[in-house]
mmCIF file as gemmi writes it, N, C-alpha and C atoms, coordinates in Angstrom:
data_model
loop_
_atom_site.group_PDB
_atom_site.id
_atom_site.type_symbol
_atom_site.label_atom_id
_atom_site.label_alt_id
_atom_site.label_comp_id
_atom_site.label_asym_id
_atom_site.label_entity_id
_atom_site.label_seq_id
_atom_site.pdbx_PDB_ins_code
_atom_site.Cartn_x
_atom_site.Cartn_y
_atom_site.Cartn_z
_atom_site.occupancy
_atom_site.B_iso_or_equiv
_atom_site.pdbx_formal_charge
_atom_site.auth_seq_id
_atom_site.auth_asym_id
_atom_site.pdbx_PDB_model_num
ATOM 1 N N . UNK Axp A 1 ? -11.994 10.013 14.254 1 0 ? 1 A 1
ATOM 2 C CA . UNK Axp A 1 ? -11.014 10.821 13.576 1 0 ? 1 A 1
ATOM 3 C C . UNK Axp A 1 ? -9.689 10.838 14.316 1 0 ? 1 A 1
ATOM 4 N N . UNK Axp A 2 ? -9.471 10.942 15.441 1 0 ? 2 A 1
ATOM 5 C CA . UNK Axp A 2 ? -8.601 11.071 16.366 1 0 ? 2 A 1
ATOM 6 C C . UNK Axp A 2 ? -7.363 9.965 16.329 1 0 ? 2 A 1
ATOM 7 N N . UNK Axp A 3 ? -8.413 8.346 15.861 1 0 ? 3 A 1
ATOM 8 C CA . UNK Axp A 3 ? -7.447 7.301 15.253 1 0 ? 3 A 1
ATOM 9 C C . UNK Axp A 3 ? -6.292 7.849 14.058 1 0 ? 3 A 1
ATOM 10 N N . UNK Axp A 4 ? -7.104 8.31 12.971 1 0 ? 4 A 1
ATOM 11 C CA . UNK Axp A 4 ? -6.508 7.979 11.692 1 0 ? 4 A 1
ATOM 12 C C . UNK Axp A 4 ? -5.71 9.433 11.621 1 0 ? 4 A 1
ATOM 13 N N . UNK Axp A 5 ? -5.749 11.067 12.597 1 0 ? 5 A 1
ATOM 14 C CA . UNK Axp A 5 ? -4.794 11.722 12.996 1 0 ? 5 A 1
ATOM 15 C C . UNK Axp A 5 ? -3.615 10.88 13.972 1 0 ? 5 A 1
ATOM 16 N N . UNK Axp A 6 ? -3.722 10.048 14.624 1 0 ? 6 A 1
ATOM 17 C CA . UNK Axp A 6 ? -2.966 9.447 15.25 1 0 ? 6 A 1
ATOM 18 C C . UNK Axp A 6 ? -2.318 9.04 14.567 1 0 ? 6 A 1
ATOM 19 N N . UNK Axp A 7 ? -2.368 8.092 13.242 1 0 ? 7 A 1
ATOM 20 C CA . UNK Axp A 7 ? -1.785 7.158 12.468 1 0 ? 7 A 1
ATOM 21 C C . UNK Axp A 7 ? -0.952 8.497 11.327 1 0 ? 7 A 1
ATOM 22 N N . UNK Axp A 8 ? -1.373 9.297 11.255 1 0 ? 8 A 1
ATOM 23 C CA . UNK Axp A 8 ? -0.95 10.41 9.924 1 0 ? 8 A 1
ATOM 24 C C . UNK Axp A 8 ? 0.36 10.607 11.081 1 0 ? 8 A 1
ATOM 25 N N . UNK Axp A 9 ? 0.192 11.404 12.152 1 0 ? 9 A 1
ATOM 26 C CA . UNK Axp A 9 ? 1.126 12.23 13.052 1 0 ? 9 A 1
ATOM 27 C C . UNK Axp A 9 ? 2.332 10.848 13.376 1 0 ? 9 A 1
ATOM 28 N N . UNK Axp A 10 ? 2.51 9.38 13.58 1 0 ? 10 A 1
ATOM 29 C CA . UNK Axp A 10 ? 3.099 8.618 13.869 1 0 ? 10 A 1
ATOM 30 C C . UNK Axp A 10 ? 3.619 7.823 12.238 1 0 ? 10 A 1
ATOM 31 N N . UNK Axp A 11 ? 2.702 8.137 11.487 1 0 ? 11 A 1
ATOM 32 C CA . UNK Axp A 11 ? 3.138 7.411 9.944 1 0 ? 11 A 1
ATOM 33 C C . UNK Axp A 11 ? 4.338 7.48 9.172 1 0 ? 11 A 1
ATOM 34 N N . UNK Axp A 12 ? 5.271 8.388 10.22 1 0 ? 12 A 1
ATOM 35 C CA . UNK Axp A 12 ? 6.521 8.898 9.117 1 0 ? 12 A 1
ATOM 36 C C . UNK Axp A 12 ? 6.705 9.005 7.923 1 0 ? 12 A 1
ATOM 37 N N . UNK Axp A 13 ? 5.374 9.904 7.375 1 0 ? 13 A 1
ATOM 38 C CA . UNK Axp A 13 ? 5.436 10.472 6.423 1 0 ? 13 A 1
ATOM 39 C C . UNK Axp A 13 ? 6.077 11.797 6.599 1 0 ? 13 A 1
ATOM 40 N N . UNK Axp A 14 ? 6.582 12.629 5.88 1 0 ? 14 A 1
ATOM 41 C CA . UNK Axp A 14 ? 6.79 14.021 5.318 1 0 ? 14 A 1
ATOM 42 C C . UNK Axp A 14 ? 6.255 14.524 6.246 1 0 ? 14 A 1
ATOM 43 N N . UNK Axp A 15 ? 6.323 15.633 6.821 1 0 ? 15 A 1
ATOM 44 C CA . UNK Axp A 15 ? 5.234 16.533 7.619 1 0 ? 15 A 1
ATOM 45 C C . UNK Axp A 15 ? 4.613 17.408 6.309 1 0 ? 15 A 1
ATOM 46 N N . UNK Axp A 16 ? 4.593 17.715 5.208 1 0 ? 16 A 1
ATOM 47 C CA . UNK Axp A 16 ? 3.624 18.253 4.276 1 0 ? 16 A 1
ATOM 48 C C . UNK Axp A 16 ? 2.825 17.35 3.999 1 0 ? 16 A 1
ATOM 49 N N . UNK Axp A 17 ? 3.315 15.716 3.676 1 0 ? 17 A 1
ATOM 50 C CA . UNK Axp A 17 ? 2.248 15.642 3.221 1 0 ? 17 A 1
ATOM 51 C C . UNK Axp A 17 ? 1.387 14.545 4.566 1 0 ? 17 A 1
ATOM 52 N N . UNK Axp A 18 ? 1.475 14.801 5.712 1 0 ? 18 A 1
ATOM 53 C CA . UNK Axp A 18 ? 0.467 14.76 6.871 1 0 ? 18 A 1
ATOM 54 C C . UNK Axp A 18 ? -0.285 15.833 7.301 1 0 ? 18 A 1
ATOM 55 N N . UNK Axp A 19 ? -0.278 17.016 6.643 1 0 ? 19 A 1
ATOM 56 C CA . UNK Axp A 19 ? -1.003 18.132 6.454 1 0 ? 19 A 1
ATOM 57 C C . UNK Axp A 19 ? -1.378 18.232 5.887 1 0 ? 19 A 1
ATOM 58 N N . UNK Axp A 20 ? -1.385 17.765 4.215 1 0 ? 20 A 1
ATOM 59 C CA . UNK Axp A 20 ? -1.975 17.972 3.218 1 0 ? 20 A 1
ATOM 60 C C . UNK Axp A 20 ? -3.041 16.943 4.028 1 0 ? 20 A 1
ATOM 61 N N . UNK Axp A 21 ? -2.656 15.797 3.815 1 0 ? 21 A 1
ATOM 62 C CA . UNK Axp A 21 ? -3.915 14.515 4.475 1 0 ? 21 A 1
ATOM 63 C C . UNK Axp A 21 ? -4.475 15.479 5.627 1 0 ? 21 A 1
ATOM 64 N N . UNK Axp A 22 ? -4.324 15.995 6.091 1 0 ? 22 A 1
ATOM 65 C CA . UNK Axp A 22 ? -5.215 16.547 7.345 1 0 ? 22 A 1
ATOM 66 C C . UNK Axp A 22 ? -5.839 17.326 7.23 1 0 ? 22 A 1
ATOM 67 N N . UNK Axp A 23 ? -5.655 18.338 5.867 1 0 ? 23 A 1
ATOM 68 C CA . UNK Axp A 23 ? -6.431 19.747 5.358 1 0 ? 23 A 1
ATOM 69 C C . UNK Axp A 23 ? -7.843 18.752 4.652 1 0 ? 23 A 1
ATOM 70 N N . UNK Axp A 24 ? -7.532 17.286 3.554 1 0 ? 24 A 1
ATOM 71 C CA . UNK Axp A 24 ? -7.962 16.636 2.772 1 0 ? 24 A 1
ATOM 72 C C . UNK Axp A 24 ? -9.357 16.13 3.696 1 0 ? 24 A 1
ATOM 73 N N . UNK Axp A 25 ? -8.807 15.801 4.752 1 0 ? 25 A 1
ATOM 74 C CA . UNK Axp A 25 ? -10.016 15.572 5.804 1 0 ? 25 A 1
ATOM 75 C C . UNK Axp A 25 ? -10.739 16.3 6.027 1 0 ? 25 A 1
ATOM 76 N N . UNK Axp A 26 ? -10.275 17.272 6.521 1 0 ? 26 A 1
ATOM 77 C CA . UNK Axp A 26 ? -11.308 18.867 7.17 1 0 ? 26 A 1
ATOM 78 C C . UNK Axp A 26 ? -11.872 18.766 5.906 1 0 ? 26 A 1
ATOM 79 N N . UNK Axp A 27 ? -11.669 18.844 4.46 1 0 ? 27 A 1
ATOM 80 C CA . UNK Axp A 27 ? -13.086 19.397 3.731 1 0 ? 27 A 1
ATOM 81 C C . UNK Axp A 27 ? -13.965 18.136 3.683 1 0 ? 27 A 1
ATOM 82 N N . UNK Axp A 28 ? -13.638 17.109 3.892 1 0 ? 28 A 1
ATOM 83 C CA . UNK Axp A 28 ? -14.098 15.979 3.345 1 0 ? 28 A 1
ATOM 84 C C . UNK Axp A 28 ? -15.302 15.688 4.795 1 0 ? 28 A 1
ATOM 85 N N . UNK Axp A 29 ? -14.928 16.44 5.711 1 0 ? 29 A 1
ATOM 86 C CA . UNK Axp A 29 ? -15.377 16.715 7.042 1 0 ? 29 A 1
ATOM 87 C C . UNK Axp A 29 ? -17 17.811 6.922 1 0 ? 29 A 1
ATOM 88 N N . UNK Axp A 30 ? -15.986 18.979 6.493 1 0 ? 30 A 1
ATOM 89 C CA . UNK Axp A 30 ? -17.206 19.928 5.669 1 0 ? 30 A 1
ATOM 90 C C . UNK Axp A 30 ? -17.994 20.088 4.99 1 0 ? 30 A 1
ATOM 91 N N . UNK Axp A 31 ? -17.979 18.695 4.176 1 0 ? 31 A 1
ATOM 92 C CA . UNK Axp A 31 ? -18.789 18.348 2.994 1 0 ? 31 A 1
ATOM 93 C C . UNK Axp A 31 ? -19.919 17.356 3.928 1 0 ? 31 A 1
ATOM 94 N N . UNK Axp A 32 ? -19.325 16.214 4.091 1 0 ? 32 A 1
ATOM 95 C CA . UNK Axp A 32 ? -20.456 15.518 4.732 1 0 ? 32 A 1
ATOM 96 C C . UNK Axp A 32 ? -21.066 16.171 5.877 1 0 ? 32 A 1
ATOM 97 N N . UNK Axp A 33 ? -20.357 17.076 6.655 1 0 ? 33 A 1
ATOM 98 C CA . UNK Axp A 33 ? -21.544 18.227 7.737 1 0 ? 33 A 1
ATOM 99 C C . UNK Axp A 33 ? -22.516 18.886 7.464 1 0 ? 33 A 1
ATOM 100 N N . UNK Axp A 34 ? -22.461 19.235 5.936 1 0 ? 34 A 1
ATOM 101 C CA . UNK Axp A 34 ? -23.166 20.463 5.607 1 0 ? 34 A 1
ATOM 102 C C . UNK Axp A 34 ? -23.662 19.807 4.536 1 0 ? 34 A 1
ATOM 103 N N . UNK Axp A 35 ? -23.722 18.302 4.026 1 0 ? 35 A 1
ATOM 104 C CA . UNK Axp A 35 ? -24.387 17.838 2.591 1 0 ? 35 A 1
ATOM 105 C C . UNK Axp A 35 ? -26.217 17.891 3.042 1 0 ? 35 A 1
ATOM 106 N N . UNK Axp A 36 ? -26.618 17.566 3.909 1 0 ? 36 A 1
ATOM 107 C CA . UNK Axp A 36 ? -28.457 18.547 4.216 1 0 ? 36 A 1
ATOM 108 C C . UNK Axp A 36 ? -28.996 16.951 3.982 1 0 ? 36 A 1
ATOM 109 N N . UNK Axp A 37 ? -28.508 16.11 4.827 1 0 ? 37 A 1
ATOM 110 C CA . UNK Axp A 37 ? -28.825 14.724 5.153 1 0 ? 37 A 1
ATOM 111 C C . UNK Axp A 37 ? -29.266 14.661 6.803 1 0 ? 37 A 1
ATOM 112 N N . UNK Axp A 38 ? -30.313 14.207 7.078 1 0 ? 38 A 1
ATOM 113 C CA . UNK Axp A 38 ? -30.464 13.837 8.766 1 0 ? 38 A 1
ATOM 114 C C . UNK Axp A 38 ? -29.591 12.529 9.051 1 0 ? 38 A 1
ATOM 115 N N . UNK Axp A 39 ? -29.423 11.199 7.88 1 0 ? 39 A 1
ATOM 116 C CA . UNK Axp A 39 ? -28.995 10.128 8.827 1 0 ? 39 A 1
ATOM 117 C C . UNK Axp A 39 ? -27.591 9.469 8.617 1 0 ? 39 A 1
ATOM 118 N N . UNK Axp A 40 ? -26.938 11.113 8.989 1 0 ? 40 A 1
ATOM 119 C CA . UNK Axp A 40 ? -25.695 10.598 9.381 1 0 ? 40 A 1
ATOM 120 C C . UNK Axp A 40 ? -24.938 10.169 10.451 1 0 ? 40 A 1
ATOM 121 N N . UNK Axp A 41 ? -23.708 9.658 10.278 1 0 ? 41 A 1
ATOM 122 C CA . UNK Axp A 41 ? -23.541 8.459 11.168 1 0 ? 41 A 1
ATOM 123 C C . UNK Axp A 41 ? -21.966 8.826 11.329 1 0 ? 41 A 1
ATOM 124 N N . UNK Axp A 42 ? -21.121 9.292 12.658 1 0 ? 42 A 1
ATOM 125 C CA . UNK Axp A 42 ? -20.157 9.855 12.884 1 0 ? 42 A 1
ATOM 126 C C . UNK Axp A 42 ? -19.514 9.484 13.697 1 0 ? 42 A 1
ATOM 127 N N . UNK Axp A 43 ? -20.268 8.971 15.472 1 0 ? 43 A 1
ATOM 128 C CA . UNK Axp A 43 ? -19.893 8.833 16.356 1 0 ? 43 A 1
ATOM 129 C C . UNK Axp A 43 ? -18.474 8.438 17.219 1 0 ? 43 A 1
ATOM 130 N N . UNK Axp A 44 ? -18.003 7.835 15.61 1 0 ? 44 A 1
ATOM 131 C CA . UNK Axp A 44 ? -16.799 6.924 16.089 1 0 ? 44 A 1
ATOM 132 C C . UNK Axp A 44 ? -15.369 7.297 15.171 1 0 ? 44 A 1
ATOM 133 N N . UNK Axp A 45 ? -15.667 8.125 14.784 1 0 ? 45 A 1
ATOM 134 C CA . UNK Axp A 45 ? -14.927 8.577 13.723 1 0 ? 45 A 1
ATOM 135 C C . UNK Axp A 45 ? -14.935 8.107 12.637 1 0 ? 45 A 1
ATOM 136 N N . UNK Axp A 46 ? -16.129 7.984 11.824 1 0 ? 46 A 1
ATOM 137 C CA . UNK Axp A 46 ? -16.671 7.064 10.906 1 0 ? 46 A 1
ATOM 138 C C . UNK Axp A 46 ? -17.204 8.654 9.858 1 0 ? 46 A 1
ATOM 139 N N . UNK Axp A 47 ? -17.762 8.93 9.007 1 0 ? 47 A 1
ATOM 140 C CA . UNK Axp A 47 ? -18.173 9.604 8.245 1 0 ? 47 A 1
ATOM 141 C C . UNK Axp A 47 ? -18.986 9.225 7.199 1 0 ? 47 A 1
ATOM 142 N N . UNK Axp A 48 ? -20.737 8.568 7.266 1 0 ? 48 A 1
ATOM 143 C CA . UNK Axp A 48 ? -21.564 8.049 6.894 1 0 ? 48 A 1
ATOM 144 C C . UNK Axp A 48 ? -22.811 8.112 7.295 1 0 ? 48 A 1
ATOM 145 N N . UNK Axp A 49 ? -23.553 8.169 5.818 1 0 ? 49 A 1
ATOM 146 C CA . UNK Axp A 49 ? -25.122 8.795 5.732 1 0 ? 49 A 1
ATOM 147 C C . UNK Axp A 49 ? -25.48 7.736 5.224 1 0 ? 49 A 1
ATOM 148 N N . UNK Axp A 50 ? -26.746 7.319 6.033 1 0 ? 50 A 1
ATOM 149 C CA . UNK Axp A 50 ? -27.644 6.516 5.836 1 0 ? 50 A 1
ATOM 150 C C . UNK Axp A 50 ? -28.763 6.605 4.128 1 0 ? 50 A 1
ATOM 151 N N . UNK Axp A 51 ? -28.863 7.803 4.29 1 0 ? 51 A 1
ATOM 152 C CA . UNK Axp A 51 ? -29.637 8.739 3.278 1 0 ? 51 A 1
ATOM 153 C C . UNK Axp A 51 ? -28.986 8.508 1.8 1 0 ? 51 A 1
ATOM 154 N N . UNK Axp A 52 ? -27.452 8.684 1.776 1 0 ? 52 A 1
ATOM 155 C CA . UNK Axp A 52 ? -26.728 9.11 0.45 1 0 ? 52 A 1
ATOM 156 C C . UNK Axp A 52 ? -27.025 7.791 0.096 1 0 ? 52 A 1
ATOM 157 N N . UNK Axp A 53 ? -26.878 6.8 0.861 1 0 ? 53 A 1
ATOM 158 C CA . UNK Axp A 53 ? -26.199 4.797 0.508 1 0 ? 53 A 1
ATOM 159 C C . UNK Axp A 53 ? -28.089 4.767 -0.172 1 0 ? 53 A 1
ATOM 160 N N . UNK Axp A 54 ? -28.82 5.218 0.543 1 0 ? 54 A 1
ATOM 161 C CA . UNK Axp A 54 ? -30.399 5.048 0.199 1 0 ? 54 A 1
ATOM 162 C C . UNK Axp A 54 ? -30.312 5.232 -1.559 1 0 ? 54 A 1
ATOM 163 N N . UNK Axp A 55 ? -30.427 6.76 -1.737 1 0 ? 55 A 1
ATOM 164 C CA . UNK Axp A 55 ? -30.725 7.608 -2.392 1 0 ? 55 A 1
ATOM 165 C C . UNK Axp A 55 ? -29.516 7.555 -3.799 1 0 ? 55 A 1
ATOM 166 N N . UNK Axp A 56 ? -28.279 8.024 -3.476 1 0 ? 56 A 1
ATOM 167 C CA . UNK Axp A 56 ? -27.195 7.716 -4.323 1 0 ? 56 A 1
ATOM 168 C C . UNK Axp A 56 ? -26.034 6.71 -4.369 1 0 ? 56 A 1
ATOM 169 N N . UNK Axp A 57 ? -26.207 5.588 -3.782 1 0 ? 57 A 1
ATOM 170 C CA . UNK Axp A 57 ? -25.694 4.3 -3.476 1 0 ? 57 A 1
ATOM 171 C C . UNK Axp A 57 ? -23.979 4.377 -2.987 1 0 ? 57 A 1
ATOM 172 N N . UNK Axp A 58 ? -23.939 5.752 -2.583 1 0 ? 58 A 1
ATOM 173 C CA . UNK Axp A 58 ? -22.679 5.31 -1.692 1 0 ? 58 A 1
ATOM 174 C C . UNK Axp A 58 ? -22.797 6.26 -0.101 1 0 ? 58 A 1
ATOM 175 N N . UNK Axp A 59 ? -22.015 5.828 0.397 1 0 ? 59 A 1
ATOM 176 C CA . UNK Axp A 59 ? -22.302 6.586 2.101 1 0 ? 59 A 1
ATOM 177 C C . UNK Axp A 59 ? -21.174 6.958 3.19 1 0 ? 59 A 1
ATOM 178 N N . UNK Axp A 60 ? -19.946 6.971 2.786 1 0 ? 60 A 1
ATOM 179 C CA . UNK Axp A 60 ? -18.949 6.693 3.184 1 0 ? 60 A 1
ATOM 180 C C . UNK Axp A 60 ? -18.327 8.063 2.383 1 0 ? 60 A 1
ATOM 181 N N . UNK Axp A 61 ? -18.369 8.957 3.758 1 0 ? 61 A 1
ATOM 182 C CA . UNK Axp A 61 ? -17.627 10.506 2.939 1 0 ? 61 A 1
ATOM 183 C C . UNK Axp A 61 ? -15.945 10.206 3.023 1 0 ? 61 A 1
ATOM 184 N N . UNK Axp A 62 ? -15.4 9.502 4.056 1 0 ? 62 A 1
ATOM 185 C CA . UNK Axp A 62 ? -14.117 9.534 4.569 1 0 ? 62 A 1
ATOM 186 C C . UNK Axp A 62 ? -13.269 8.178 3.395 1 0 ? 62 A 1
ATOM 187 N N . UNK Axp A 63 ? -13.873 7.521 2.957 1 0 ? 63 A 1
ATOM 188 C CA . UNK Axp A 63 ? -13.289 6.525 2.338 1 0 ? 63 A 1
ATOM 189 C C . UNK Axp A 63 ? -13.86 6.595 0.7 1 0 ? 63 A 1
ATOM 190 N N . UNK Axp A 64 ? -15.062 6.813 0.071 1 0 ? 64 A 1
ATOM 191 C CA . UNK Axp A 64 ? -15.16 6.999 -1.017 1 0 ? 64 A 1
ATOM 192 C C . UNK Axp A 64 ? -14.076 8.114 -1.833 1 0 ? 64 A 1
ATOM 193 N N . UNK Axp A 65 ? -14.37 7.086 -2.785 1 0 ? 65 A 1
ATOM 194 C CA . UNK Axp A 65 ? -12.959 8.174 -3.448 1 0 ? 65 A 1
ATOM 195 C C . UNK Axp A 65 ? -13.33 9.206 -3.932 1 0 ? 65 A 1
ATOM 196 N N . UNK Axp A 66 ? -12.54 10.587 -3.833 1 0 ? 66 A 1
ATOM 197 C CA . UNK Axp A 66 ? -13.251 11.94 -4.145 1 0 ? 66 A 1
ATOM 198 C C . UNK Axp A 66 ? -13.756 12.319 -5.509 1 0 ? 66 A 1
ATOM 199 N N . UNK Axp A 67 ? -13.398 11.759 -6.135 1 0 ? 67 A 1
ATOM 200 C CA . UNK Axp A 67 ? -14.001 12.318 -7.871 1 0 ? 67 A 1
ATOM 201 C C . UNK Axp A 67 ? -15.666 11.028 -7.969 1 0 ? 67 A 1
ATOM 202 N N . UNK Axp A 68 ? -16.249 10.185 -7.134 1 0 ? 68 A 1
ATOM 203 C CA . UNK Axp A 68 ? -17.179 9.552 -6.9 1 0 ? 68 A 1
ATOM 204 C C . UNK Axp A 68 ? -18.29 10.509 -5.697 1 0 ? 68 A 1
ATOM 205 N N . UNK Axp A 69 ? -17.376 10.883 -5.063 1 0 ? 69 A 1
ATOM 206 C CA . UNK Axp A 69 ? -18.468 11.895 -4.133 1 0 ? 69 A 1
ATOM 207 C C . UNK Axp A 69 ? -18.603 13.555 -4.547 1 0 ? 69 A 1
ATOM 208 N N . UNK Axp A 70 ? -17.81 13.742 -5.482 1 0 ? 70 A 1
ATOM 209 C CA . UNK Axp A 70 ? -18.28 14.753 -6.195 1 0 ? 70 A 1
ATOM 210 C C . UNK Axp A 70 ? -19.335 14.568 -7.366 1 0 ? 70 A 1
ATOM 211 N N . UNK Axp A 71 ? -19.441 13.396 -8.189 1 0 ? 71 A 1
ATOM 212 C CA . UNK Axp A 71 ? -20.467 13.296 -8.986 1 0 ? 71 A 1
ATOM 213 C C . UNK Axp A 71 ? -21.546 12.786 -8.022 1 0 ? 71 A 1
ATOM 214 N N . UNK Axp A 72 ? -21.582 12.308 -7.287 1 0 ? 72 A 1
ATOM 215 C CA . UNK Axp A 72 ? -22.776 12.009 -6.024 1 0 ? 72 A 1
ATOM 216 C C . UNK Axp A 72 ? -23.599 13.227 -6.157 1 0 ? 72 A 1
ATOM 217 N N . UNK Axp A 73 ? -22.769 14.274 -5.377 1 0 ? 73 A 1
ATOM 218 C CA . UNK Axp A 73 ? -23.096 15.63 -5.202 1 0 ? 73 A 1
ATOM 219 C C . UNK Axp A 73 ? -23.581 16.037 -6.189 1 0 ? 73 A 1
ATOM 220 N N . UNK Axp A 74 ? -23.135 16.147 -6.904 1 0 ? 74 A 1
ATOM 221 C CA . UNK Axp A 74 ? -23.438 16.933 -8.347 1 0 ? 74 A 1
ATOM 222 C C . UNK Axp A 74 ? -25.224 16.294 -9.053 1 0 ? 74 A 1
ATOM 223 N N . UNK Axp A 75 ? -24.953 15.356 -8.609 1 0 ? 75 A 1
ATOM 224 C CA . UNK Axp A 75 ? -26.505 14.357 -9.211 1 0 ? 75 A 1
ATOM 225 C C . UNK Axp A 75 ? -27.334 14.364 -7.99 1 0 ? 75 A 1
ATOM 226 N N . UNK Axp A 76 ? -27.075 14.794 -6.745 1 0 ? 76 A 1
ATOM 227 C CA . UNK Axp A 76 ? -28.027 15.434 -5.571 1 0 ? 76 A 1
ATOM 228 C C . UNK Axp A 76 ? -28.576 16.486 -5.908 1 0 ? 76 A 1
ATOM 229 N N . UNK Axp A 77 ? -27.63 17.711 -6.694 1 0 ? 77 A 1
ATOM 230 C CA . UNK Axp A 77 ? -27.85 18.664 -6.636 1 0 ? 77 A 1
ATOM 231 C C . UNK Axp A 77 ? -28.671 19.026 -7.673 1 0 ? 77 A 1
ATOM 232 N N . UNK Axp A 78 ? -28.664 18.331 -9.167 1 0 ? 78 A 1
ATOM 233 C CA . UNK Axp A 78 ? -29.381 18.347 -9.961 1 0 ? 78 A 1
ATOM 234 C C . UNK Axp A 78 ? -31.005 17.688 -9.852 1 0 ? 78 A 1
ATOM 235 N N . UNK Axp A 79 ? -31.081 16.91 -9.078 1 0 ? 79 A 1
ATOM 236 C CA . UNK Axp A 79 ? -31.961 16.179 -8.643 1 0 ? 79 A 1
ATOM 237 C C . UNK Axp A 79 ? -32.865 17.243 -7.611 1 0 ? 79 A 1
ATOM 238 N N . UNK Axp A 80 ? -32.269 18.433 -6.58 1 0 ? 80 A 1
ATOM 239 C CA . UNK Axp A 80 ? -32.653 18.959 -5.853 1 0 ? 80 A 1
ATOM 240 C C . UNK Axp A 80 ? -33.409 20.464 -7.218 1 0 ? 80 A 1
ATOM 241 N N . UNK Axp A 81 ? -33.052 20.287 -7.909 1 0 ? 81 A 1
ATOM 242 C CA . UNK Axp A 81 ? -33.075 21.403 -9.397 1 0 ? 81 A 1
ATOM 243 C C . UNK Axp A 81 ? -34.112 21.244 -9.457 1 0 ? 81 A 1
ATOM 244 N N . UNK Axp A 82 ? -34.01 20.034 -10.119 1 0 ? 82 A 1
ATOM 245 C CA . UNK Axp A 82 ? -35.191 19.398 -10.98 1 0 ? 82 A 1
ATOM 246 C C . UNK Axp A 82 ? -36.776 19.362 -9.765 1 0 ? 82 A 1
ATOM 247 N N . UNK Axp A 83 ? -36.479 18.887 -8.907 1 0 ? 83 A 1
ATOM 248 C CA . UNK Axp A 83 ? -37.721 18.819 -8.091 1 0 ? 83 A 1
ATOM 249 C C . UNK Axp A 83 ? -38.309 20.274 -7.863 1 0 ? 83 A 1
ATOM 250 N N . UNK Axp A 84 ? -37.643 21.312 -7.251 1 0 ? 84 A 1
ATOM 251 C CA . UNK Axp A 84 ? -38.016 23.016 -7.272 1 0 ? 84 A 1
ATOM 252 C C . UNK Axp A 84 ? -38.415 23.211 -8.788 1 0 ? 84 A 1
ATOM 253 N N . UNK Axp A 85 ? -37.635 23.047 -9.998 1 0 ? 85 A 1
ATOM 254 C CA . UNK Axp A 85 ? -38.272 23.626 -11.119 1 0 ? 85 A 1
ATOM 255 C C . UNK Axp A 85 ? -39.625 22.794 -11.336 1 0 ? 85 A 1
ATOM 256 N N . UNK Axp A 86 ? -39.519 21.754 -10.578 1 0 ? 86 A 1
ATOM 257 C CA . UNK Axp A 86 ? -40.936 21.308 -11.061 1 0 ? 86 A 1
ATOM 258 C C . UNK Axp A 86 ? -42.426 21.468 -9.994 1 0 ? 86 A 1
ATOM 259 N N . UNK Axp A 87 ? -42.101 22.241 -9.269 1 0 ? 87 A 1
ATOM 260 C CA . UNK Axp A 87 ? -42.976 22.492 -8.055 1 0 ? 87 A 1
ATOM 261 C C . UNK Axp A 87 ? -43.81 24.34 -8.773 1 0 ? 87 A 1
């Protein structure tokens, strides 16, 4: 992460919109922390689950485009429905 803040803070963009990009991260940060996957994959400033690429064929929280990792989610979550209503 520390790279691609490096590249926002030196990019001579706007200072709004290198904040907006930096707020855009933190959730995109919050989402893949808290999506209830064990094999994710971060170390390097990377943002990727082994599990999602398995299960919902993409894995890449930081680079998938956001209206694709919201229907991800959304078909995890229905999927997580469906298995409890059927237990």
């Amino acid at each position: 992460m520390a790279d691609y803040e490096r590249y926002l803070n030196e990019s001579g963009h706007p200072a709004r919109i290198v904040a907006l990009a930096k707020e855009i991260l933190k959730l995109r940060q919050m989402l893949w922390r808290s999506h209830g996957h064990k094999g994710m994959y971060g170390d390097d400033g990377e943002m990727q689950c082994g599990e999602c690429a398995k299960e919902y064929g993409f894995w890449d929280w930081k680079r998938t485009d956001i209206n694709e990792v919201e229907s991800k989610i959304q078909t995890a979550n229905l999927k997580k429905f469906s298995e409890k209503k059927g237990k």
